[in-house]
Each structure stands twice: as C-alpha cells, then as structure tokens.
C-alpha positions as CSV (number, residue, x, y, z in Angstrom):
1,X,37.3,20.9,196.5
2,X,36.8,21.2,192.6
3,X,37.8,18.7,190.2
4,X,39.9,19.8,186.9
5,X,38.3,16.8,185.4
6,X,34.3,16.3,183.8
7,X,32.7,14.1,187.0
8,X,33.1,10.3,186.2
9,X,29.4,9.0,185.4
10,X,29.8,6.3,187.1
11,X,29.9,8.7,190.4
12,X,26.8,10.3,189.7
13,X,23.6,8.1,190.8
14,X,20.4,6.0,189.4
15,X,17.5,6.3,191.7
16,X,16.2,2.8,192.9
17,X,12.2,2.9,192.4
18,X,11.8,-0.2,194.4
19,X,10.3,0.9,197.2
20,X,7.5,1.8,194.9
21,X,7.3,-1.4,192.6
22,X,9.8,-3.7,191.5
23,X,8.8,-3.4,187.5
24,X,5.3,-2.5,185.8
25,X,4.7,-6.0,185.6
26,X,4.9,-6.2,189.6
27,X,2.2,-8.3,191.3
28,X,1.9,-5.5,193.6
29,X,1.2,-2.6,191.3
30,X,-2.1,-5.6,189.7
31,X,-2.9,-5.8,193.4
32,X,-3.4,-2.2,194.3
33,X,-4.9,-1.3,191.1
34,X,-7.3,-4.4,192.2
35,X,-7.7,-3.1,195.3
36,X,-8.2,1.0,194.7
37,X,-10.7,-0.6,191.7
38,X,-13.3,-2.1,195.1
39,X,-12.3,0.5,197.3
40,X,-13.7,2.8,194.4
41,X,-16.8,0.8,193.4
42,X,-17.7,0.8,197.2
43,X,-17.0,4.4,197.9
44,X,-19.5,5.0,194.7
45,X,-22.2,3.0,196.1
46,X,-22.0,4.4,199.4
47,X,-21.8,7.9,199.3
48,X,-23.1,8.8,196.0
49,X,-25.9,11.6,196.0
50,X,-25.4,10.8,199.8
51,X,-23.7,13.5,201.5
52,X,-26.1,16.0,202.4
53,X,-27.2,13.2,204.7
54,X,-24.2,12.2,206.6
55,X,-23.9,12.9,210.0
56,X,-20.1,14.9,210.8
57,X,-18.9,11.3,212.2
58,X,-20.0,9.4,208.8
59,X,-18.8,12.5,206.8
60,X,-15.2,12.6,208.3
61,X,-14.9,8.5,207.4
62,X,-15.9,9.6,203.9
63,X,-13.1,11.9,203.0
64,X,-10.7,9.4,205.2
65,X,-12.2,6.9,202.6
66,X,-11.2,8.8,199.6
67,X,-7.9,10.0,200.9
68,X,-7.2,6.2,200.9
69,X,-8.2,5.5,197.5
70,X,-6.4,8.7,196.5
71,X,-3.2,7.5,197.7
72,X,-3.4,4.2,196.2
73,X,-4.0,5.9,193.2
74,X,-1.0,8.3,193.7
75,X,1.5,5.8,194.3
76,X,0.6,3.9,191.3
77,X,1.0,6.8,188.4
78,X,3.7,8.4,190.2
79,X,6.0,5.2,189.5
80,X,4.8,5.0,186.1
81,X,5.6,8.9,185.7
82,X,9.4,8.0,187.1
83,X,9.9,5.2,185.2
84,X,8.8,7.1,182.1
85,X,10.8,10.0,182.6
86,X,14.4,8.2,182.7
87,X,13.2,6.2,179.9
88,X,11.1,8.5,177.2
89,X,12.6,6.8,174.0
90,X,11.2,3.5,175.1
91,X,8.2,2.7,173.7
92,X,7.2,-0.4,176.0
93,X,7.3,2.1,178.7
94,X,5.2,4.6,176.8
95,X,2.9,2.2,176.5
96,X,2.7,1.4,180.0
97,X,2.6,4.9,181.4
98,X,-0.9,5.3,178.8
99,X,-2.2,2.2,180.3
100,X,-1.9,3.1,183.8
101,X,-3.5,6.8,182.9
102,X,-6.5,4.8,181.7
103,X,-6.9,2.6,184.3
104,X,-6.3,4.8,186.7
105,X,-8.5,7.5,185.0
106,X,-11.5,4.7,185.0
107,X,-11.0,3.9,188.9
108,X,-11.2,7.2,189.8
109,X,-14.2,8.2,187.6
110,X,-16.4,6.7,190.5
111,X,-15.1,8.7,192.8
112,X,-15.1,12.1,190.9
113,X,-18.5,12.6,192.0
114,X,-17.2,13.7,195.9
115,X,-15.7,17.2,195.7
116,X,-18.6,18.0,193.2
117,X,-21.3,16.9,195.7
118,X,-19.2,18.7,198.6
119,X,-19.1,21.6,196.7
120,X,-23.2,21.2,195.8
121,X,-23.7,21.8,200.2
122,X,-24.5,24.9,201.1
123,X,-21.9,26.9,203.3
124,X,-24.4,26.0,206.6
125,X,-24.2,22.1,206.0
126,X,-20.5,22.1,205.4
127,X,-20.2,24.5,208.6
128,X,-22.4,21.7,210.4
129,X,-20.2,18.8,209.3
130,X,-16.6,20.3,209.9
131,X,-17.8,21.8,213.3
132,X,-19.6,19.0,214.5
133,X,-16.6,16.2,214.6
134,X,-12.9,16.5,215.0
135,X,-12.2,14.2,212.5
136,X,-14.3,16.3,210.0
137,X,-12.7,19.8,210.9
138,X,-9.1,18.1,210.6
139,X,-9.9,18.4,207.0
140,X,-11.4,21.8,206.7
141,X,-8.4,23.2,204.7
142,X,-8.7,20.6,201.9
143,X,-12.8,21.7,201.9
144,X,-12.2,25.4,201.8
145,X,-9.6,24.6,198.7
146,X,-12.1,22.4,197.2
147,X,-14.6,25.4,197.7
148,X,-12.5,28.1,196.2
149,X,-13.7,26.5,192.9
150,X,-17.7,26.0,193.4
151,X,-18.8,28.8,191.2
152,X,-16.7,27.2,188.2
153,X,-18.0,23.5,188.9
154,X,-19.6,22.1,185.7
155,X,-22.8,19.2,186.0
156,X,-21.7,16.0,187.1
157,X,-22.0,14.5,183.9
158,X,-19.7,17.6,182.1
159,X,-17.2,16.8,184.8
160,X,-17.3,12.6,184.1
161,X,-17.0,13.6,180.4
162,X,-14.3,15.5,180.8
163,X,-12.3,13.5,183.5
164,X,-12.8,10.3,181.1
165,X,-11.7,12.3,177.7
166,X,-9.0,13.9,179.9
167,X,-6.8,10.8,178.9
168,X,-7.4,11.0,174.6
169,X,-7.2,14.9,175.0
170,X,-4.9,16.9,176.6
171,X,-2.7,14.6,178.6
172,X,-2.3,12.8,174.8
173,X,-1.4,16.4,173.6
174,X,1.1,16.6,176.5
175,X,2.7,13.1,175.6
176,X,3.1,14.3,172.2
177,X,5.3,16.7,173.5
178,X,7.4,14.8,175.8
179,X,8.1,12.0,173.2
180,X,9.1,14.4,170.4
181,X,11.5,16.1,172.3
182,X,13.1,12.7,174.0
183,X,13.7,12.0,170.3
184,X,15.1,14.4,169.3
185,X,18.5,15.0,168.6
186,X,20.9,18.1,167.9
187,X,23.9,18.1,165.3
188,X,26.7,20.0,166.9
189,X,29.9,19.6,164.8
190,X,28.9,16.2,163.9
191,X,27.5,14.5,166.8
192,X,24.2,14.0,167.7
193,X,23.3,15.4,171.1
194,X,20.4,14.9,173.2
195,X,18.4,18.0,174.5
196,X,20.2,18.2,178.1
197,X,23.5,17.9,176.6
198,X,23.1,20.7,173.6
199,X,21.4,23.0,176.6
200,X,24.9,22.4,178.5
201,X,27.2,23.2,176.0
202,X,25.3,26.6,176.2
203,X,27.3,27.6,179.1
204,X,30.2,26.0,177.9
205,X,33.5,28.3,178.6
206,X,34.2,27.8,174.3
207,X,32.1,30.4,172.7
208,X,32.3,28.6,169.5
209,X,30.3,25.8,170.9
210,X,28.1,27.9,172.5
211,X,26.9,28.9,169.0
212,X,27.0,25.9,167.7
213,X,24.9,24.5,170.2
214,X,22.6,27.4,170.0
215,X,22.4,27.5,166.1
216,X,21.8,23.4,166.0
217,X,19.1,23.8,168.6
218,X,17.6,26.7,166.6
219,X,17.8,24.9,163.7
220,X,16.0,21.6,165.3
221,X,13.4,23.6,167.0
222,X,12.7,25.1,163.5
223,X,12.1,21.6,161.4
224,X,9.8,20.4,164.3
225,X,8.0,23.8,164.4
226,X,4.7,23.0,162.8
227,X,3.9,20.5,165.0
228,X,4.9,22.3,168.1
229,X,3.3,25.4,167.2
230,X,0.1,22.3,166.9
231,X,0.7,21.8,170.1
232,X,0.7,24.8,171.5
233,X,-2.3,26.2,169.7
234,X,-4.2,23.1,170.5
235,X,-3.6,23.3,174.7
236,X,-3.9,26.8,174.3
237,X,-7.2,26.2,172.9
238,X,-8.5,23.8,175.4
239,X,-7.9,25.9,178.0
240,X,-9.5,28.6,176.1
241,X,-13.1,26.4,175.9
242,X,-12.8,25.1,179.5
243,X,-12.0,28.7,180.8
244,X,-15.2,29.7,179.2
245,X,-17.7,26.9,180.2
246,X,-16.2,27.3,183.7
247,X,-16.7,31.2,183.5
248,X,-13.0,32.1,184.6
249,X,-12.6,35.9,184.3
250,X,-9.1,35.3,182.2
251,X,-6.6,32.6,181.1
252,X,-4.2,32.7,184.6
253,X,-7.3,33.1,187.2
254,X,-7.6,29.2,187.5
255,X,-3.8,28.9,187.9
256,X,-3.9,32.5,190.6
257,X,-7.1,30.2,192.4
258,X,-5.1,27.2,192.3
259,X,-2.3,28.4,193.9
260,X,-4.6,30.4,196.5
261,X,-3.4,33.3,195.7
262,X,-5.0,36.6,195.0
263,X,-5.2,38.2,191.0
264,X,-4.1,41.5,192.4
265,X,-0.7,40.1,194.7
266,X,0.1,38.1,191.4
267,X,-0.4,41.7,189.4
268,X,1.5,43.5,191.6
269,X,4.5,40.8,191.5
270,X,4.2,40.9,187.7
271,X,4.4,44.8,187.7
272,X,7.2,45.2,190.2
273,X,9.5,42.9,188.7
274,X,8.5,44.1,185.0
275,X,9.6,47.6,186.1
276,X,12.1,46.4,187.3
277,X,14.0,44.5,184.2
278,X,16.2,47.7,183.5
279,X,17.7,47.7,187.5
280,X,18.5,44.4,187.2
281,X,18.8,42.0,184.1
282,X,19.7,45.3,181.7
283,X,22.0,46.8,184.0
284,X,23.6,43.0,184.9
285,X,23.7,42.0,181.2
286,X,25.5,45.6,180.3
287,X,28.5,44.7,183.3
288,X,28.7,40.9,181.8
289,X,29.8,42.3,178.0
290,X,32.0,44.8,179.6
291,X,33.8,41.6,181.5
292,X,33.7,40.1,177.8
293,X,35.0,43.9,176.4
294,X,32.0,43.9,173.9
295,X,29.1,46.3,173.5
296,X,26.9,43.6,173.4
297,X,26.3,40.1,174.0
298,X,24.8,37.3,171.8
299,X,21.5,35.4,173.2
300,X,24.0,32.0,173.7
301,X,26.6,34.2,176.2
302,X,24.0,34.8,178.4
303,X,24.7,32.2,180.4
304,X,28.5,32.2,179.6
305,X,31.1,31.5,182.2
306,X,32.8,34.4,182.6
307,X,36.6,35.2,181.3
308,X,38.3,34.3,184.5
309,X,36.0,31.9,186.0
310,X,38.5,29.3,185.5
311,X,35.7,26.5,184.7
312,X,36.5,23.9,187.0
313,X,33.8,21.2,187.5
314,X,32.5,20.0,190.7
315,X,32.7,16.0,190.9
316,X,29.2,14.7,192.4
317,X,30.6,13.7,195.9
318,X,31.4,17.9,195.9
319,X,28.3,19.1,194.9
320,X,26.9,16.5,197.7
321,X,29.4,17.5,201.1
322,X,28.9,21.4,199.7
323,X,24.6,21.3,200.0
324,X,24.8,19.0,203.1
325,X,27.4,21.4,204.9
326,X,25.3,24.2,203.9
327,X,22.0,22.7,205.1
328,X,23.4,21.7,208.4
329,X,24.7,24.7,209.1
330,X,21.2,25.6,209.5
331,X,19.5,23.1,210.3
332,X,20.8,19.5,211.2
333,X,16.7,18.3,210.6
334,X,16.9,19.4,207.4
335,X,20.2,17.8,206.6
336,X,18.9,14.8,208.3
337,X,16.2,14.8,205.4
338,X,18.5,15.3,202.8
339,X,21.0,12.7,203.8
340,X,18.0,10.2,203.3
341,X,18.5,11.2,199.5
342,X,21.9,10.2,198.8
343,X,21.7,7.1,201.2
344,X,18.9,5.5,199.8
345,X,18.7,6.1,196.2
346,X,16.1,8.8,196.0
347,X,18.0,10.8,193.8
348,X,18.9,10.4,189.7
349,X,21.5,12.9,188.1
350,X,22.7,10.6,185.4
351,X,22.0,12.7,182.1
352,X,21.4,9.2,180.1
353,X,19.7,9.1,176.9
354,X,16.0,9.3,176.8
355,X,15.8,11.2,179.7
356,X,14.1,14.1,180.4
357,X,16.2,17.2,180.1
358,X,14.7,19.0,183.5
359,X,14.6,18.7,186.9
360,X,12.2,18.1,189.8
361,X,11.1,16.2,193.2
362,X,8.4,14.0,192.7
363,X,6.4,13.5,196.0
364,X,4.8,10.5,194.9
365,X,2.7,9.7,198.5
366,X,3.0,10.3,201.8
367,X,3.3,6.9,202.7
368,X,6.2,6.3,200.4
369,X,8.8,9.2,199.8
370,X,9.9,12.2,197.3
371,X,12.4,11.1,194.5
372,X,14.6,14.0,192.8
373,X,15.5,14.0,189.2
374,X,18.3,16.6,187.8
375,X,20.7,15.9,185.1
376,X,24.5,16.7,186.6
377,X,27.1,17.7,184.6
378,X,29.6,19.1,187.3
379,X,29.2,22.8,187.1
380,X,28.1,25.4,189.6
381,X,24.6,25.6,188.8
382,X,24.0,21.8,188.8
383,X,25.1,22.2,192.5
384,X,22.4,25.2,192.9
385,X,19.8,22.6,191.0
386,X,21.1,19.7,194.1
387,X,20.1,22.2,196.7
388,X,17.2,23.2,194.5
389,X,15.5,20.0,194.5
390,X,16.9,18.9,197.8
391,X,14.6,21.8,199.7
392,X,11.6,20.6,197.4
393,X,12.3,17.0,199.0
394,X,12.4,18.3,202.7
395,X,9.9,20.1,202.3
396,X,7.6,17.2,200.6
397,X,9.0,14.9,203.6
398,X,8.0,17.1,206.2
399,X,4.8,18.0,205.1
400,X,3.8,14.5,204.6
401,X,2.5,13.7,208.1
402,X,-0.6,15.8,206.5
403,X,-2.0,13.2,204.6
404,X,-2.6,13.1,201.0
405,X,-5.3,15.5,200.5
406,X,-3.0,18.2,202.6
407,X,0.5,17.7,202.2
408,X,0.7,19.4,199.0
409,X,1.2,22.6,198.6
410,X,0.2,25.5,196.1
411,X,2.9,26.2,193.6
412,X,3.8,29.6,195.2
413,X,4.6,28.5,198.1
414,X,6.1,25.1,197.0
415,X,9.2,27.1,195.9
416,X,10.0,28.5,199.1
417,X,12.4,25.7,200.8
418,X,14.0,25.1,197.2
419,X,14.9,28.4,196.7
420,X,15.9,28.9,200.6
421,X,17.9,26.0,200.4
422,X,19.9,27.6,197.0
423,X,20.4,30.5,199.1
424,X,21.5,28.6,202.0
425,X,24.0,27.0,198.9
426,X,25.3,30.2,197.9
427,X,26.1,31.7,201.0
428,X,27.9,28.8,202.2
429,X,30.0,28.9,199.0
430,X,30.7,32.5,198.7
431,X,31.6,32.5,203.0
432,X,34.0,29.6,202.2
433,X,35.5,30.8,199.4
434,X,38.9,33.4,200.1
435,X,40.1,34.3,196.8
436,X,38.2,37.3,195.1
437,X,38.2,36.0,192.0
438,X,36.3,33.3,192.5
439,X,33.8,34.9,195.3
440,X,33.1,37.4,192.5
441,X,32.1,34.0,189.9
442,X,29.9,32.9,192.3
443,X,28.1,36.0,193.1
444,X,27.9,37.1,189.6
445,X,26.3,33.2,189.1
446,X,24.1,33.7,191.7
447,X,22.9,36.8,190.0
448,X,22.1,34.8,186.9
449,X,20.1,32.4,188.5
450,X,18.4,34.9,190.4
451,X,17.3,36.7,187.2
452,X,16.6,33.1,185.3
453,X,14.0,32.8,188.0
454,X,12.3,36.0,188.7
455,X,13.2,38.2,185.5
456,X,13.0,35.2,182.8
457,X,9.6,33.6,184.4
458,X,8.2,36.7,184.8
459,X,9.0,37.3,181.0
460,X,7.6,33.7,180.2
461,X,4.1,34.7,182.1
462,X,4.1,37.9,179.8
463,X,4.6,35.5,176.9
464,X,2.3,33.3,177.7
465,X,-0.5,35.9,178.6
466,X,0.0,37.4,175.0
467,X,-0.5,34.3,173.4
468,X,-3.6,32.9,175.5
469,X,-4.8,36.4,175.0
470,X,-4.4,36.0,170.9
471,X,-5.8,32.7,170.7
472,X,-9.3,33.8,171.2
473,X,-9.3,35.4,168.3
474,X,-7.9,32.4,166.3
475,X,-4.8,29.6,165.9
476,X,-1.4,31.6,165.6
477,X,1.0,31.2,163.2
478,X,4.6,29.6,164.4
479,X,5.8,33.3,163.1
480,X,3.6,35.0,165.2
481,X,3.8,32.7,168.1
482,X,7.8,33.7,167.7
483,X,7.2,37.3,167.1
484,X,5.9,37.3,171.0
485,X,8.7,35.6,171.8
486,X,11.5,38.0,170.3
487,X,9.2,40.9,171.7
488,X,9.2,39.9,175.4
489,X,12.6,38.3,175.8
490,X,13.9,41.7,174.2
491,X,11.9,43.8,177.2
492,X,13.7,41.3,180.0
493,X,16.8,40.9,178.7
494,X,17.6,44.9,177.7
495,X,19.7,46.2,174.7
496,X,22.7,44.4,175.6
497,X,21.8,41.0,174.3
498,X,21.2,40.0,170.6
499,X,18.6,38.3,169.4
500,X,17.9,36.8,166.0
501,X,15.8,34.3,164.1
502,X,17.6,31.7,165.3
503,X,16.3,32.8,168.8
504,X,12.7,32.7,167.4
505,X,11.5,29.5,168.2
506,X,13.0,28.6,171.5
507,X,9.5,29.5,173.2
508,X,8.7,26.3,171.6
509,X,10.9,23.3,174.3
510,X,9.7,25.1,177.4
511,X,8.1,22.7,179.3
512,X,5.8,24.6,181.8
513,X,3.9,26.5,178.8
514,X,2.5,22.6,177.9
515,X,2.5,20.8,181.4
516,X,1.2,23.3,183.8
517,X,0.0,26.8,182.2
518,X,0.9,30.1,184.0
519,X,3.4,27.8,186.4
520,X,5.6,30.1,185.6
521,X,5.2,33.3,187.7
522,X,5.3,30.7,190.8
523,X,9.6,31.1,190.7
524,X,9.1,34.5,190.9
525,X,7.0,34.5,193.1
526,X,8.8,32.0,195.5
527,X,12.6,34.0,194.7
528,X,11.1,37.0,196.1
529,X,9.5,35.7,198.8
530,X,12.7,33.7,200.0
531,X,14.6,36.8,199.6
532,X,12.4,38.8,202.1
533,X,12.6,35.8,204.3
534,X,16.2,35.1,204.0
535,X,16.6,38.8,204.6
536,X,14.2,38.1,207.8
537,X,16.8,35.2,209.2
538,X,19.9,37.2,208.2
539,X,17.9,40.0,211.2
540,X,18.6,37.3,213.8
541,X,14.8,36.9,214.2
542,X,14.5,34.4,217.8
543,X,13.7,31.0,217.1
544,X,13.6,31.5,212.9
545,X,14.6,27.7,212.3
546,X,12.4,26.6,214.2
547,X,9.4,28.3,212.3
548,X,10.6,28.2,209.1
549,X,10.5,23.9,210.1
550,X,6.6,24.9,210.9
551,X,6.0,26.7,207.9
552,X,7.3,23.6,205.9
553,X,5.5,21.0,207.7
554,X,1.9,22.7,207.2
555,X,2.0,21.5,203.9
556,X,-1.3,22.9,202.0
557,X,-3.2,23.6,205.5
558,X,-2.2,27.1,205.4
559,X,-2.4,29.8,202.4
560,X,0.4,32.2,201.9
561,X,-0.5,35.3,204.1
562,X,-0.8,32.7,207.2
563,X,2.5,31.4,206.5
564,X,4.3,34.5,206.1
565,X,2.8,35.8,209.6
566,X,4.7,34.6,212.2
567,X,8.1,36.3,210.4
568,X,6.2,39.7,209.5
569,X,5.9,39.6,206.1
570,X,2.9,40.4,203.9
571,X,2.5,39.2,200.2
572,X,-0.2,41.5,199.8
573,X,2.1,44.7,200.3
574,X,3.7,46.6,197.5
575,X,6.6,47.0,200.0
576,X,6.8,43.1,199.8
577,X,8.2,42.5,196.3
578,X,10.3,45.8,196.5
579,X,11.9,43.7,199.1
580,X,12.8,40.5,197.4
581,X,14.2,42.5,194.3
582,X,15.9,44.6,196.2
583,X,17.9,41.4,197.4
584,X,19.2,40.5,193.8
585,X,19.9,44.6,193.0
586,X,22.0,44.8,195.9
587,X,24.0,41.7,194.6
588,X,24.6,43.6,191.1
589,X,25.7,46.6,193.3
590,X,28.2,44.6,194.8
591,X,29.5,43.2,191.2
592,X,29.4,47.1,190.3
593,X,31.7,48.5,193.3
594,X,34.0,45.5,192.7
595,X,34.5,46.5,189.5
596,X,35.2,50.0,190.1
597,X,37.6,48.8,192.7
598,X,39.4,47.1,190.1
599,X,39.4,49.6,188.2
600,X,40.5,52.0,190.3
601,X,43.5,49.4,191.2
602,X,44.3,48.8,187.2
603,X,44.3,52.8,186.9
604,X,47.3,53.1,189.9
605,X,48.9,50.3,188.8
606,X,49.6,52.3,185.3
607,X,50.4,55.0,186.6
608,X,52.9,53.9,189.4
C-alpha cells in the first residue's frame, strides 16, 4: 500500500552503534586499542623475519594470530567510519575518526611485515606449509590472494613508508573530499539544501524543480571546482607514482587483480556493454521523450517520473513488508537475515544533515554484524536501494563464519546478492501489481536502474580511464577534466538527452572516482551477472536456493569462475555478457510492444 503523503521521519530509523561502542570516549574502544597495541608488538617480535622457519602447525597459529589483531583493528575504525558518516559536519567527530586512523595505522605498522614476508616464500615453502597442516590449508584462499600481488610488492621499508604516510596522504586527500561536500549546501528557490536532498528533487514529478535543483547543483559544483579538480588530479597522481613503482601494466590492473578478475573478462564486459549503449540507454531514452511528447530530453528528466506515474510515496513500513515479502518468497533464510535489520537497529535511512548522501552495508567484523546506511525519501527507488543494501547485509552475515581474512569478497562478486535481491524486489512488485499503468512505471523504473548501473558505470570507467590515461602526461584542467565528461556521458546516454555546461562538472561529487578507483565497472559487472543467474533460477534449475545460499556463504574463498560453476555460467564467455544485457533489452522490448499496443488502441478508439 502507497502513501499519498512524504513518509513521516520520525518512521524512518537511526541505527544504534552500540553493539560496537557506546561513544568514542568508551572504555572499551581504549581497551581494545590497548589490547590490539600488545597483541601487535608480540606478533612483531615473534614472527618477524621468522617465517621461512615455521613449521605448518606454528605457521597456521601465525595467521590465526593476525586474523585476531585484524579484527580488533576492524571493529575499531569501522565504528569510527559509522559514526563519521551520519555526522560529517561535526568537527569533534572529524577529529576523532583522524585519531583512530593514526592509531590504528601505528598498531598495525608492526604487523605489515606478514603478507610481505609470505609473499617473500617461494611457491615450494608455501606449498609445504598449507599442505602440511589443516589449520594452515584452511587459509590457502587468503595466501593465493595475498600472492596474486608478489610481483608488485615493494621493500619492506617502501611498504612501512607508505602504510605510515598512507594517513597525511591520500586518506587526508579523501577526507578533504568528504568534508567539503557534507558542507556544502545548494540554493534551490531560496533554501539551502543539502547534497541528498538537491539529488532528490532531481526526480521530482515538478520539472521546474528538477532544473532548479540541477542548475543550483551545477552552479555549486562550479564555485568549488578548483579544489575538486585538486583533488582529483592529486589521487589521480598518486595512483599514477604507486602504479609505476609497483610496475602495474595500466591504471585499472590493480583494481582487475584486486577483484580477481581477469583484464580480458573486464574488457570484454566493457566492450559488450559499450556496444551496446545504442540497444538500450539510446533506444530507452528516445521512448521516455516520446512519453514526455518531446524530441529530446534535458540531462535533469533523465531520471523523471514519468507523466502518469502518479508519484505516490511509499511510507518506510512499505518499503520494509514489500523487500521482506519478496525475500521470503525466496528464501525464508534470507529473510530471516534481513529481519535482523529492522529488529535490531542495523539500519539508518534518516536523510539528516551532515550525512553522507550515499548508501552502503558496512560489514564491520565478523564477530559483530553489517550496518546499512541509505537516505529514504519514500519513492520507488529508495525501496530498490532497501533491497539493495539488504542483499549486501545477507550476504556479509552469511559469509562471516569465514573469518576475517575470508569473509570478504571481491567487489565483483560483492554485488551479486544486492542486485539479486533488487531483482527479487522488482518482480515481486511488478507480479503484485494489476493495473497496467502502474506495472508499466515500475518496469520502465526498473529499466532505469538497470542502465544507472551497467550503462552509467560502465560510462564512469570510460571516464575514468581517459582521465588516469591523461594524467601521465600532466595535471588537467577542470575544463578538460569536464570536457571528458560531456564526451562520454554523450556516447551512453545517446542523442536524446541534452547536455550543457551546467552538466560539466557533475564528474566532480561522484564518490567512487576518490574512494575506490575503477570501483565502478564492479555494478556492471555484478547487474549482468545477476541477470544470467536470475535468468538461470527463472529455468527452474533443482535446488537453486540452496546454492545460490552456498555461493553467498563462501565469502572471498572462491573466485568468480568457481562460483558461477555449479549454475553453468562462465564469466569468461563472450556469450556471458550478451546474456545479462539481453535481460534489460528484453525489458525495453516489453515498454516498446506496450506502447504500440496503446497505440494501436488510441488509433481505434478515433476512429470508432
């Protein structure tokens, strides 16, 4: 049931970070910073320039040593990461969040030395201490990851020097960013808005707001440009001189290693869906102006409702029964998970001031639990962001049983029960919903979303790879630095949409291009392969649930092509993508035929 009415905020929840620590100035939080600090120093003393002697037994207690410290560790900056996100204007909390960085970047300097010296034994030592105890070999996933980047290892000392500047370079650099924006504020006809709520009124149903959202962002993003386009030129930079000293063969092959995935399968997903922009975002933008009865569109009605979605908003305890329903209609473990969310206070959705403007589920440790941030504001897609987030956290809950060191995953496959769990969403929605009207909303939303995540991320890669490209020859201008932006949102988004210079610098608030370079292809990469996997469950494959529970509980033990296995899919085939892109094509050709139904039943209706 839809509300008429904008969700009451007082509906809509704070999480509770107490089961973490009761405040930064808890006596626990001192205590385990005390505590990871011995554990550390004794670790150091113990196995330092040690391992090549360890028998398997002695090695297997050494990594079960620094998975403990590692946790300790984890815990720690992950409730200082919380805290500071919900609260990025506050400057005690700032503070706080830098502190911990340093002190936990100090701890762990003496244990920086163990993956370094691991990755210093030769493949016959390593081989010797995995095989010769079962404690050992439980590991051997997080060694052959640890491996994977051996030939780009620096000397100890580099690596110290690094790990300890880490904290006064780029994370500062990164900080930068995060408070700037959390200040800043947008003037839309007077009032002052903050970033989540100026994004929001861009698919707002007035298309006068939607300009003047767009045009006060624009305008914002301009007067802070100089030190953005800093920014930006600056990380891209220090990626540039680590890339070199660490001999990577271009700017995305540490992200491609990172997230175990080949260069050539993240190529050929680039390609496929690149060749793909004008079957699905050109030819979905062109039906969306003819719904509006224009030629064209401007860059803020992209994300427009559409003229008879009737706009109603979705109170939290909707958006809530709607993801559960769908989730237990598929599996009641997963729902199980995801009722631990709402019960205990995992989740925040508030969009308060000072917040940050995205969304995500923190993991935090595997001895504590994931918490999910998303700002609500009671429309469709902030339901498809609850189910978003809400597969992230099953998925981080079930694959915590593997420890620290294992339970995460790479970021290709860390999108698969997130974007499952939106297509679970959807489904439920569009099966539930009888009037045609509205089932053709939803689908036509769905197809949004589905090109926000492959078509626009696969666009931002292309962006990003131009401009890491062009910094090696020297810092780029905030006009050229929008000039690739213009350029490759133009080749995504087709002829249809209009884009002018106040379009120029939104490359500049997107979040992944500062946090986690080349991120970005990973939602592509995770929409298609959920597609070819949904498309797999919708076969009626025997005992699918119970696999696709498996897949999520192996957490990092497994790379892609070994989780894909049991449901007969291959990443590495050209057929693969063709798969996943046929999924959201075959959606537009269902908005299409509807379409021409209606006009078909318009054209009889005249004429009767």
């Amino acid at each position: 049931m839809q509300s008429s009415k904008n969700p009451m905020i007082e509906d809509i929840p704070r999480w509770n970070l107490d089961d973490l620590y009761s405040g930064p100035n808890d006596p626990a939080l001192a205590a385990d910073l005390i505590k990871a600090a011995g554990l550390a120093a004794d670790f150091h003393k113990s196995y330092h320039n040690n391992l090549a002697k360890l028998e398997p037994k002695k090695f297997a207690q050494a990594i079960i040593d620094y998975e403990a410290i590692s946790e300790i560790l984890q815990k720690a900056i992950s409730y200082a990461q919380l805290l500071f996100t919900v609260n990025m204007d506050d400057g005690d909390i700032a503070r706080f969040y830098q502190t911990l960085q340093e002190k936990v970047t100090d701890i762990s300097s003496n244990t920086l030395f163990f993956t370094l010296e691991i990755n210093r034994l030769s493949d016959n030592e390593i081989e010797d201490k995995l095989s010769g105890d079962a404690g050992a070999s439980r590991y051997r996933p997080w060694i052959n990851e640890i491996r994977l980047f051996k030939s780009h290892q620096l000397s100890d000392e580099l690596e110290l020097y690094i790990h300890d500047k880490s904290v006064s370079g780029r994370a500062a650099w990164v900080r930068l960013f995060e408070e700037t924006f959390s200040d800043m504020r947008f003037d839309v006809d007077g009032k002052k808005l903050t970033q989540s709520d100026v994004l929001n009124l861009l698919s707002d149903k007035d298309a006068v707001k939607r300009k003047a959202a767009a045009h006060a962002f624009g305008k914002t993003l301009s007067q802070n440009i100089r030190l953005l386009a800093l920014i930006t030129n600056t990380l891209a930079k220090d990626k540039e001189i680590d890339d070199r000293w660490r001999k990577y063969s271009s700017p995305v092959a540490s992200r491609n290693l990172a997230n175990q995935v080949e260069d050539e399968v993240v190529d050929a997903l680039v390609t496929s869906v690149s060749q793909s922009y004008e079957n699905l975002s050109h030819r979905y933008y062109k039906l969306k102006a003819k719904w509006f009865n224009q030629e064209n569109l401007d860059y803020w009605d992209r994300n427009a409702p559409l003229p008879f979605d009737d706009a109603a908003l979705y109170s939290w305890n909707d958006a809530k029964n709607i993801v559960l329903t769908a989730y237990q209609s598929f599996s009641p473990q997963a729902a199980e998970i995801a009722t631990r969310f709402f019960e205990n206070s995992w989740i925040d959705a508030r969009p308060d001031e000072g917040k940050d403007a995205g969304a995500y589920s923190h993991p935090v440790s595997p001895t504590a639990h994931p918490y999910i941030l998303m700002n609500f504001h009671g429309k469709s897609r902030d339901v498809m962001t609850l189910a978003h987030e809400l597969g992230h956290g099953i998925h981080q809950v079930l694959a915590g049983p593997q420890g620290t060191l294992m339970s995460d995953t790479p970021l290709t496959t860390a999108e698969t029960a997130s974007v499952f769990g939106e297509m679970l969403t959807f489904r439920s929605m569009v099966d539930g919903e009888k009037d045609p009207i509205k089932k053709k909303v939803l689908l036509a939303g769905k197809v949004e979303d589905m090109l926000n995540t492959v078509v626009r991320q696969v666009s931002f890669h292309n962006f990003e790879t131009k401009v890491h490209g062009e910094r090696k020859s020297g810092e780029l201008s905030a006009q050229r630095l929008s000039e690739i932006w213009l350029e490759t949102q133009a080749q995504s988004l087709g002829p249809t949409i209009r884009l002018d210079e106040s379009y120029g610098n939104f490359w500049s608030y997107i979040p992944h291009f500062v946090h986690t370079p080349f991120y970005v292809y990973a939602y592509a990469f995770g929409d298609c392969l959920v597609n070819s996997l949904y498309d797999v469950y919708l076969s009626g494959m025997e005992g699918f649930q119970e696999k696709y529970i498996n897949l999520l509980s192996a957490g990092g033990t497994m790379r892609h092509a070994e989780l894909l296995a049991p449901f007969g899919l291959n990443a590495a085939d050209p057929d693969f993508w063709k798969r996943g892109l046929s999924v959201v094509s075959g959606f537009i050709d269902q908005l299409e035929a509807m379409e021409a139904v209606e006009v078909t039943d318009s054209t009889k209706s005249k004429e009767s």
